[in-house]
C-alpha positions in Angstrom: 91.5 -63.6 -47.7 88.3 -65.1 -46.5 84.7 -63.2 -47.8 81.6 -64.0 -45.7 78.3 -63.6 -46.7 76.2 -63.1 -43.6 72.1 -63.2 -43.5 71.7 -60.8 -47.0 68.3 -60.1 -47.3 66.8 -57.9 -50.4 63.5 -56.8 -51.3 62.6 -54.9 -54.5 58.8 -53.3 -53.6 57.0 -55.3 -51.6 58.4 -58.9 -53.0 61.6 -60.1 -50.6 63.9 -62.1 -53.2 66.4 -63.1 -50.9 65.5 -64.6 -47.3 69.2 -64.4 -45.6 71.3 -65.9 -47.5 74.7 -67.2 -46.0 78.2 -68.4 -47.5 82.4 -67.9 -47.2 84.6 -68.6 -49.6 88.4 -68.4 -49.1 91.7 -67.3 -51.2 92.8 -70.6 -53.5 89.6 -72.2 -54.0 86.3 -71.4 -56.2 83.1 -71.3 -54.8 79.7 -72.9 -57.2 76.7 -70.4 -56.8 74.0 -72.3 -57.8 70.3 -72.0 -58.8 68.0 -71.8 -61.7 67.1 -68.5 -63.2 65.0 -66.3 -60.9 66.3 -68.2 -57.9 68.7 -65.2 -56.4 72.0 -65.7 -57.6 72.4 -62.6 -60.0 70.8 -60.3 -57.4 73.3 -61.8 -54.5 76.3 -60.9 -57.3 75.2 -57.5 -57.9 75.3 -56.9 -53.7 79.0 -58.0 -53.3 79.6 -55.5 -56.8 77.8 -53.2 -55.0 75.2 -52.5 -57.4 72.3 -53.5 -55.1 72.5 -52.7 -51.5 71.0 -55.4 -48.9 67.9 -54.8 -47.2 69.7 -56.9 -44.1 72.8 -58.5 -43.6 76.8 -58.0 -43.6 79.5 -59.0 -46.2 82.9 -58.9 -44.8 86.6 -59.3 -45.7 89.2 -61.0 -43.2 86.3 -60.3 -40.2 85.8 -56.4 -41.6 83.5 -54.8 -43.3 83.7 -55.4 -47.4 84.2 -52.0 -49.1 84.2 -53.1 -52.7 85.8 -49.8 -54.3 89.1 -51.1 -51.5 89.2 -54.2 -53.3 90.3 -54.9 -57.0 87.1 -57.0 -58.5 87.1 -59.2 -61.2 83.6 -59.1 -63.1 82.5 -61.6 -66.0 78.6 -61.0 -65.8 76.0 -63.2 -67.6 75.2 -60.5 -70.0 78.6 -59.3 -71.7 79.2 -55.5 -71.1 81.9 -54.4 -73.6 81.3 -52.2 -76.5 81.0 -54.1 -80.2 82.2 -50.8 -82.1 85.2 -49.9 -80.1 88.5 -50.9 -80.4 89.9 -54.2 -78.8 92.8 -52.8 -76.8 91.1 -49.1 -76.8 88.5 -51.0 -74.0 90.4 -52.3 -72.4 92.9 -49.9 -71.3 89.8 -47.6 -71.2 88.7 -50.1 -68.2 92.0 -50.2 -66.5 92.2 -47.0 -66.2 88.6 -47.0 -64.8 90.3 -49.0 -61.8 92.5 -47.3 -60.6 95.6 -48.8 -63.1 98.5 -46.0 -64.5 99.1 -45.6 -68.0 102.2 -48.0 -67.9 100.6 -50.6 -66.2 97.1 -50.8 -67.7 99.2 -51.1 -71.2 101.6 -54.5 -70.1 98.3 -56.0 -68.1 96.4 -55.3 -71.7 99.0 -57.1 -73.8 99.8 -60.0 -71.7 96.0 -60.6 -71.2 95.4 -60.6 -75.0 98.6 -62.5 -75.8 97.2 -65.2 -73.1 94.1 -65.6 -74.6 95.3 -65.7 -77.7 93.7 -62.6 -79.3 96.6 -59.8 -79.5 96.5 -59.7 -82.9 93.0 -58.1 -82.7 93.9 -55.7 -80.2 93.3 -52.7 -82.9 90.1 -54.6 -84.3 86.5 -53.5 -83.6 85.3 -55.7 -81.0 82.0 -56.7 -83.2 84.7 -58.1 -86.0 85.8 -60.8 -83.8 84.3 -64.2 -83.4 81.9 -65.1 -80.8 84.7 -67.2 -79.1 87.0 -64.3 -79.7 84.6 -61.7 -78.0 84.7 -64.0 -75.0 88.0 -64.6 -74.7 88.5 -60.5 -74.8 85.4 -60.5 -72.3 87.8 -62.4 -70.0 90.8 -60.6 -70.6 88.8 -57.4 -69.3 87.9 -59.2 -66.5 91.3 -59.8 -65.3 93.4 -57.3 -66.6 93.3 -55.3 -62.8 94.8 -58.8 -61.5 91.7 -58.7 -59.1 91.9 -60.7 -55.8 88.3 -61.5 -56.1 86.9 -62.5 -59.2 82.8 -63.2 -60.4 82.5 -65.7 -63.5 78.8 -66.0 -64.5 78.5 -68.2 -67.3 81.9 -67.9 -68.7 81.8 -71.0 -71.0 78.4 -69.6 -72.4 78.9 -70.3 -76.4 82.4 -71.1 -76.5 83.6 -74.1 -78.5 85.9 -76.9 -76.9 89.5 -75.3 -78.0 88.6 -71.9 -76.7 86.5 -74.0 -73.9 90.2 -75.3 -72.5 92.1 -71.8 -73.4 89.4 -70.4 -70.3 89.9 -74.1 -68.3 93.6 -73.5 -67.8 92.9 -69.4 -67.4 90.8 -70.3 -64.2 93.0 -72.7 -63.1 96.0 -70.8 -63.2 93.6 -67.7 -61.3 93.3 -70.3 -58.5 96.0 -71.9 -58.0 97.6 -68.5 -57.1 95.6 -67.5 -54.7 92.6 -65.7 -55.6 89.2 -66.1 -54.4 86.9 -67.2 -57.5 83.0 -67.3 -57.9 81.5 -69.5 -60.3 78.2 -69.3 -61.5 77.0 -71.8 -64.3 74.2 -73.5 -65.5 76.8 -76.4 -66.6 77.2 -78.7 -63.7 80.5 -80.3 -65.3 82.4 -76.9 -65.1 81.4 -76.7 -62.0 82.6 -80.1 -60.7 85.9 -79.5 -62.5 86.8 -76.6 -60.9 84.6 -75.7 -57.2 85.4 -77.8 -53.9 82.2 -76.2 -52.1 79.0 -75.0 -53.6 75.9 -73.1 -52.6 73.0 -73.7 -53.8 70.2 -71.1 -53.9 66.3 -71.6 -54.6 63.6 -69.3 -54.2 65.7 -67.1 -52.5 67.0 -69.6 -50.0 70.4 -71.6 -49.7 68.9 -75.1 -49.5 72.3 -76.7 -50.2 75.8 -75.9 -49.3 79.3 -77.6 -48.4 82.4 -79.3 -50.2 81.3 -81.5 -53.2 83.0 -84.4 -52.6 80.9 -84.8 -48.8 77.9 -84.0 -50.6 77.9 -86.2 -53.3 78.9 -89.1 -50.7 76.0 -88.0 -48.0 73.8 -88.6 -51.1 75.0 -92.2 -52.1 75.8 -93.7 -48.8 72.2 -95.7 -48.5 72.0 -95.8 -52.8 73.6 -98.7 -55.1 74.4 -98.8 -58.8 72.7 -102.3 -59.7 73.0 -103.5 -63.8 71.2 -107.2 -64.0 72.9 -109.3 -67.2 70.6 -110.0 -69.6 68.1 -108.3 -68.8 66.4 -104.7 -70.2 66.0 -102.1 -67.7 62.5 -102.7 -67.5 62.5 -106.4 -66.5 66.1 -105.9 -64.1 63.4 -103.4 -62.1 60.9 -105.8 -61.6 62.9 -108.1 -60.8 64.5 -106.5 -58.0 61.6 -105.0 -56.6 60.5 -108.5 -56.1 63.6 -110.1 -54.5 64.7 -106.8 -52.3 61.2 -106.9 -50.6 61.5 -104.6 -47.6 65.0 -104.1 -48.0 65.5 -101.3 -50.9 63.4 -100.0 -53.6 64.4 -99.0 -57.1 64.6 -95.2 -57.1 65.8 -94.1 -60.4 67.9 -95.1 -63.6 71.3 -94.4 -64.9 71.4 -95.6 -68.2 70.7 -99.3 -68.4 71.6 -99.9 -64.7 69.1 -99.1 -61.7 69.6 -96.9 -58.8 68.6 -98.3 -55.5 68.0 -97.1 -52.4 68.5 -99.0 -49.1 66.0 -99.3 -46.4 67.6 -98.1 -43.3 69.7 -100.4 -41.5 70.3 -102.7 -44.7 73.6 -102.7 -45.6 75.1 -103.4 -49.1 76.6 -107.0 -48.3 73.0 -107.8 -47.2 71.6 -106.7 -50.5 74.5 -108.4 -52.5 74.0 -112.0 -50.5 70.5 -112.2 -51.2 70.7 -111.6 -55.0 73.1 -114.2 -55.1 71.0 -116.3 -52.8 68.4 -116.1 -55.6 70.9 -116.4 -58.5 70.9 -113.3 -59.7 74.5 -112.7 -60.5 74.7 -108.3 -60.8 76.6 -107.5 -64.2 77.7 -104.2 -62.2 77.0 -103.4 -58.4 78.2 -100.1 -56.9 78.0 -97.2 -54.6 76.0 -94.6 -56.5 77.9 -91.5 -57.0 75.7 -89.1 -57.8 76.3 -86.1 -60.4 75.9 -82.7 -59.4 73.1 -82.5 -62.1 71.1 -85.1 -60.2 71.8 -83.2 -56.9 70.5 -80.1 -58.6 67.5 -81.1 -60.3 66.6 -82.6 -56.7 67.1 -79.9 -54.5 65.4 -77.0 -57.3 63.7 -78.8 -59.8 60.4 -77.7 -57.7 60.6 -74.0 -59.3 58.3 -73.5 -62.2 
């Protein structure tokens, strides 16, 4: 299966909150949507659920239209939807039946879900009873309990402590690595690098990022080094090199007590190494910068107020 988003535009009055936004994502792999709050990821969810229809624009499935009611969604939103004085397994056989799954079914989807997540022995419990991890982890059985092709995680780790944190690791995983087509939303970059190959990401309405990780991340360190000066603070390994590298690079940044350079074009990282050493500066670490998706993302949106 492969979903494209094509040119989605959406307006609410007079104020346009998405400006044609554009993205696929196919079966197998999970796709990071990407943007601080307010940027246009919630509203751009609520289009492919169908909640919000686009002002402009096509969504569509395997080159055809996208008729979400055809398709069996997967839905984890931000803002957990279940109800705290109802029954555990009541729910959720309430909301299988709600798509479209018999009696028979809905019950052996319910009890393997709970038994994977490790809650069955709430299932006759008032939801509000249960720990906050617990409420999660029932959150995502709901989600998952039509064995949806597609499935929409926004925030899923949101709260959870590191046991139940690796409990919804190896659920994801496993939701992947059979096939289905999984959107990740999250405000924690290191979920996001542990489980996405390509992201998009949105600000102020607009993609101003998107592609595979891995290119991305090298794209941003090909003219930057990782330089850490022995014996020397931060500070003083800084100046230093400011002074030595002349017009060749310029200290852009720090990552903990090394110094992230950035090469002048057409200076290459031999050239930079050969002249420290000319001067006898021995580097106590010298590298490629690799940059973390955190310090991709607080570059491309850290503009929005």
């Amino acid at each position: 299966m492969r979903l494209e988003v094509n040119n989605l535009h959406k307006s609410f009055g007079e104020k346009e909150v998405l400006h044609g936004i554009s993205f696929n994502i196919e079966s197998g792999k999970a796709l990071g949507l990407l943007g601080r709050n307010g940027a246009g990821k919630t509203t751009t969810i609520r289009i492919l659920m169908d909640v919000f229809k686009a002002n402009e624009g096509t969504i569509t499935v395997d080159g055809k239209p996208f008729v979400p009611r055809k398709h069996q969604i997967g839905y984890l939103p931000e803002e957990r939807g279940l109800y705290p004085k109802k029954g555990v397994q009541e729910q959720l056989l309430y909301l299988a039946a709600l798509r479209g799954l018999d009696g028979k079914t809905a019950k052996r989807q319910c009890s393997y879900w709970l038994d994977r997540m490790g809650v069955s022995e709430y299932a006759g419990r008032k939801l509000e009873t249960l720990s906050k991890g617990n409420q999660q982890k029932v959150q995502l059985a709901q989600t998952l309990v039509c064995d949806p092709d597609i499935i929409i995680l926004d925030e899923p780790f949101s709260g959870l402590d590191p046991v139940n944190s690796q409990v919804l690791k190896d659920v994801i995983r496993e939701q992947i690595n059979v096939g289905k087509l999984v959107i990740f939303s999250s405000h924690q970059m290191s979920y996001v690098e542990e489980f996405c190959e390509d992201i998009v990401l949105i600000n102020h309405g607009e993609i101003v990022l998107e592609g595979e990780l891995k290119n991305i991340k090298r794209e941003y360190g090909k003219d930057r080094l990782v330089i850490g000066l022995e014996g020397m603070s931060r500070e003083e390994a800084a100046e230093k090199l400011e002074e030595k590298l002349g017009q060749m690079a310029s200290v852009a940044g720090n990552r903990q007590d090394e110094l992230i350079v950035k090469l002048e074009e057409n200076i290459s990282r031999k050239q930079i190494l050969e002249t420290l050493l000319a001067d006898g500066l021995v580097p106590e670490t010298f590298g490629i910068y690799e940059p973390s998706l955190t310090e991709i993302f607080v570059e491309k949106a850290g503009d929005q107020a």
